[in-house]
C-alpha positions in Angstrom: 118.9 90.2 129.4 119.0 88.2 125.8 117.5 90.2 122.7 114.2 89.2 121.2 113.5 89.4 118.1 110.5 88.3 115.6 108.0 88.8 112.8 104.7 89.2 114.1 102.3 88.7 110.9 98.8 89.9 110.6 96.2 87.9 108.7 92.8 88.1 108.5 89.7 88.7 106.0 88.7 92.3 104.5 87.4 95.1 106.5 88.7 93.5 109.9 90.6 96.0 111.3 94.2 94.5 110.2 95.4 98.2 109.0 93.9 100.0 111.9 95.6 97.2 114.9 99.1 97.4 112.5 99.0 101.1 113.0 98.1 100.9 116.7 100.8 98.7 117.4 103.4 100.6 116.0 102.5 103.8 116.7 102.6 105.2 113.2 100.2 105.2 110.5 101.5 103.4 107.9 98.8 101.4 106.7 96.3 103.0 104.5 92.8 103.0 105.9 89.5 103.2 104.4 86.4 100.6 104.6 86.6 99.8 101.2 88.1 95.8 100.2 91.1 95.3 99.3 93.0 98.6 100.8 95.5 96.8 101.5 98.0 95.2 98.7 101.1 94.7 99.9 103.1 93.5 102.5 103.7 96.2 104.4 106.4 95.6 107.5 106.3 97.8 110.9 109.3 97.9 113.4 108.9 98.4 116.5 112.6 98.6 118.3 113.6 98.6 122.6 117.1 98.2 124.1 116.3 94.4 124.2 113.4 93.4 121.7 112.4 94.3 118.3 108.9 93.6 116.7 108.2 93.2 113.3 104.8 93.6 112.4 103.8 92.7 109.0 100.0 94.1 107.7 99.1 91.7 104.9 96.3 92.1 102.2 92.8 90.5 103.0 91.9 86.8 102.5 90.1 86.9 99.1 89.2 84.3 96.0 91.5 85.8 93.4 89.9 87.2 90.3 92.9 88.5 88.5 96.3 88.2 88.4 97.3 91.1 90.8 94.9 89.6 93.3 96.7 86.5 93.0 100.0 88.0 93.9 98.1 89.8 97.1 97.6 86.4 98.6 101.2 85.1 97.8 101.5 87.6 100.2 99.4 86.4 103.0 100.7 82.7 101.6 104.2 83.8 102.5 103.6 85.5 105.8 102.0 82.5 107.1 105.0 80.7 106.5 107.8 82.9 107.8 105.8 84.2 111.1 106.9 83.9 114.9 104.0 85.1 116.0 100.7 85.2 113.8 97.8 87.7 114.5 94.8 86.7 113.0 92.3 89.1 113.3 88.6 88.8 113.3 85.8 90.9 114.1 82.1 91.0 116.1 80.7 91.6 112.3 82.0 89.0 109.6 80.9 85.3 109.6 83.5 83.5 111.5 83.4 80.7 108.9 85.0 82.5 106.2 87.5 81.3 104.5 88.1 77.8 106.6 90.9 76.8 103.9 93.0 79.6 105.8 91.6 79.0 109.3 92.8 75.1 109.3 96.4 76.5 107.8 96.9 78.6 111.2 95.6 75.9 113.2 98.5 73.8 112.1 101.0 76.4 112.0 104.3 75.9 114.6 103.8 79.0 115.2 101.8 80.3 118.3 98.4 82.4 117.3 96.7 85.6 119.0 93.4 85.6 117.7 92.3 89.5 118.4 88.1 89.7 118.0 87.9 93.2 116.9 85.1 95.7 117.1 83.3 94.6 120.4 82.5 98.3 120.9 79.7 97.9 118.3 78.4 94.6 119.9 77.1 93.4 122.9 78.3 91.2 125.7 76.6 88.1 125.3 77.6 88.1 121.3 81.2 89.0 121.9 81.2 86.5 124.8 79.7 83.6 122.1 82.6 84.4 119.4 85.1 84.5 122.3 84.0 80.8 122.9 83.8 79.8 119.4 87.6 80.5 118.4 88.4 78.9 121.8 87.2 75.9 120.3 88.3 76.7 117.3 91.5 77.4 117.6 91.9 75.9 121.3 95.7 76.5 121.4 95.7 80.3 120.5 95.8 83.2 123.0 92.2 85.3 122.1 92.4 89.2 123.2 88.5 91.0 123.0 89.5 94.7 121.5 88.3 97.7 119.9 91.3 99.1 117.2 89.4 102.7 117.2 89.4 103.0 120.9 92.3 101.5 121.4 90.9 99.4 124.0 93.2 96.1 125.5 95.4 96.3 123.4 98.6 96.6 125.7 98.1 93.4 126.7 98.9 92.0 122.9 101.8 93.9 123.0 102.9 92.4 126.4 102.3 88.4 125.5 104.1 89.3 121.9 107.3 90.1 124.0 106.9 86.9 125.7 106.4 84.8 122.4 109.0 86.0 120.7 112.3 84.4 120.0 115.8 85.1 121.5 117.4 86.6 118.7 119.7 89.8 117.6 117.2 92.4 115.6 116.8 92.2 111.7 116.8 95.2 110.8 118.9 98.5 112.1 117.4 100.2 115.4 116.7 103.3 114.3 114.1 101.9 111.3 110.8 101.8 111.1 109.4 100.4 108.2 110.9 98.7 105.2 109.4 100.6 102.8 110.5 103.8 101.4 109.3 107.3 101.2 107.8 106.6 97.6 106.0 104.0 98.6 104.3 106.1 101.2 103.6 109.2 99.0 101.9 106.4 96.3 99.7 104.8 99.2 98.6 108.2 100.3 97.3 109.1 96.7 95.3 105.8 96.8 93.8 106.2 99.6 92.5 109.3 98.9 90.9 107.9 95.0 89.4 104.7 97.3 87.7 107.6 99.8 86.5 109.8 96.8 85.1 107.4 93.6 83.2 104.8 94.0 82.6 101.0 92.4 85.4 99.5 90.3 87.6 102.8 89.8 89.5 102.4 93.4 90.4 98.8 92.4 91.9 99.7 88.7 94.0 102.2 89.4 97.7 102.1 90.6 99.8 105.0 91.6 103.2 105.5 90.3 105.9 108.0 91.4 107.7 109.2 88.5 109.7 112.8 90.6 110.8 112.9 94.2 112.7 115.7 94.5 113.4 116.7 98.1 115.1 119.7 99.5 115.1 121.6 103.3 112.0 123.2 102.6 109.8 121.3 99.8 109.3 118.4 98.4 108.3 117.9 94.9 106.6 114.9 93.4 105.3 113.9 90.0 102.7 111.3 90.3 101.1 108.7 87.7 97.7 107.4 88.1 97.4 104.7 86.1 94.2 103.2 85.1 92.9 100.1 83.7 90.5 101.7 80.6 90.1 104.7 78.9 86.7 105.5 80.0 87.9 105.9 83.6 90.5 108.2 83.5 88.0 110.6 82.4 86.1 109.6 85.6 89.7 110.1 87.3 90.0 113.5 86.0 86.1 114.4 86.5 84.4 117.8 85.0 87.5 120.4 84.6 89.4 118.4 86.6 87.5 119.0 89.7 87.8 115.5 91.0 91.8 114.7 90.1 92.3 118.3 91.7 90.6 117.0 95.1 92.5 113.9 95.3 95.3 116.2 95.1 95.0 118.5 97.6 93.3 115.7 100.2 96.8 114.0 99.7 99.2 116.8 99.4 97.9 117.9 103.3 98.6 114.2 104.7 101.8 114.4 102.7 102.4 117.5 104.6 101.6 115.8 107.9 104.0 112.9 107.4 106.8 114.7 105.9 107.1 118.0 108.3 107.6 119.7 105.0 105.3 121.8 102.1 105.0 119.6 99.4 104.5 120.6 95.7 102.5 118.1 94.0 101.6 117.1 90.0 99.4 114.6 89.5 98.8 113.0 85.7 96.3 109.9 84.8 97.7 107.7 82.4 96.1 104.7 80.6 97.8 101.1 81.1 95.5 98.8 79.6 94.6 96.3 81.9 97.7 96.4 84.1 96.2 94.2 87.0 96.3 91.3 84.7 100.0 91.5 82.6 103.0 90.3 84.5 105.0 92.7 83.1 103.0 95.9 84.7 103.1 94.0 87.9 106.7 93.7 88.1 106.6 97.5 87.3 104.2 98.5 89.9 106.5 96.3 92.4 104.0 93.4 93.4 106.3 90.3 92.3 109.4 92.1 94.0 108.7 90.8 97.6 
């Protein structure tokens, strides 16, 4: 049998369910979760690999109206995989007005490339409602295959997997079999730090700080990690740090115990805030921080 092989590119607005379904699909959790905006900036590429297919499943930031420069960059993002997809996901839910961002919608409509619209949540809806959406993107979008799933439960979504394997392309596999992401441990050990500062402050904080790994020192037994958290003003690394460092010391621990969990190893771990004045608007930062990289 010929070797499939394809990038399967998930798009959608905020708060969907994109991270959640990536995860799903691959099996791993690689995408950082919370139900804060904006959770996800990067690109973030999941392979999934049998003796005649592989998948590659891209999680892409959510569809926004850039404010700042590191926004912009987030939808270059979504810009790009739109572009370079076999197979776009575009994922909605039973909760968000349907006519968000049409400027995108009307892109995917005229995309070559065939569309799975998944209509996420329906465990927190009724029938009637989920049957009405289900009949709006088939107008909408009258060429696309539309899947009614719940992420959490992990209901119907086989099925996705199944007409993926028949969309995809006869080719030889991108990357090596025995990968499953493109992104390396660093990136992992950064993304678990801010996930745990966009589950534990609140407002603007989650979305003006970056995490940086400055030590990864790994041996059979312990890993051992230096960590940045840079911030955007001086007044919120204090709020970073919190009264004797009670709230920079639960961050810490909350991510040193999923570190744990996706290492198989004790990890030994130093976190330091750091100011970087407004480092979501300078060029320069975001070439640091590895957002005009990709």
């Amino acid at each position: 049998m010929a070797h499939k092989s394809g990038f399967v590119n998930i798009i959608g607005n905020p708060n969907v369910g994109k991270s959640t379904i990536m995860n799903v699909l691959v099996g791993e959790r690689l995408s950082i979760i919370t139900s804060k905006m904006q959770t996800t900036r990067h690109r973030i590429k999941g392979i999934v690999n049998g003796d005649d297919f592989q998948i590659v499943y891209s999680d892409t930031p959510g569809i926004l109206k850039p404010n700042y420069k590191l926004q912009e960059t987030m939808m270059k993002f979504v810009n790009t995989a739109l572009i370079d997809a076999d197979v776009i996901l575009y994922v909605t839910d039973v909760i968000e007005n349907p006519e968000k961002n049409q400027e995108y919608l009307e892109r995917i409509a005229q995309s070559e490339a065939p569309v799975i619209v998944l209509i996420n949540k329906i465990d927190l809806s009724n029938q009637e409602k989920v049957m009405s959406l289900y009949n709006y993107w088939k107008e909408k979008l009258p060429k696309a295959d539309i899947f009614l799933i719940s992420a959490t439960e992990k209901f119907n979504v086989a099925p996705i997997f199944d007409r993926i394997l028949e969309l995809l392309p006869e080719c030889p596999p991108y990357f090596p079999k025995d990968e499953l992401t493109d992104r390396n441990e660093r990136f992992f050990v950064s993304e678990i730090i801010r996930e745990k500062i966009l589950l534990n402050y609140q407002k603007e904080i989650p979305y003006s700080v970056e995490v940086e790994v400055e030590e990864f020192k790994e041996t059979d037994k312990i890993l051992n990690l230096a960590c940045v958290i840079h911030v955007a003003r001086d007044s919120q690394k204090g709020i970073i740090i919190g009264h004797q460092g009670k709230s920079l010391k639960k961050v810490g621990s909350e991510a040193r115990k999923d570190m744990e969990e996706f290492f198989q190893k004790k990890v030994f771990l130093q976190l330091y805030v750091r100011v970087t004045p407004d480092w979501r608007d300078k060029e320069r930062s975001l070439d640091h921080f590895g957002y005009n990289m990709e």
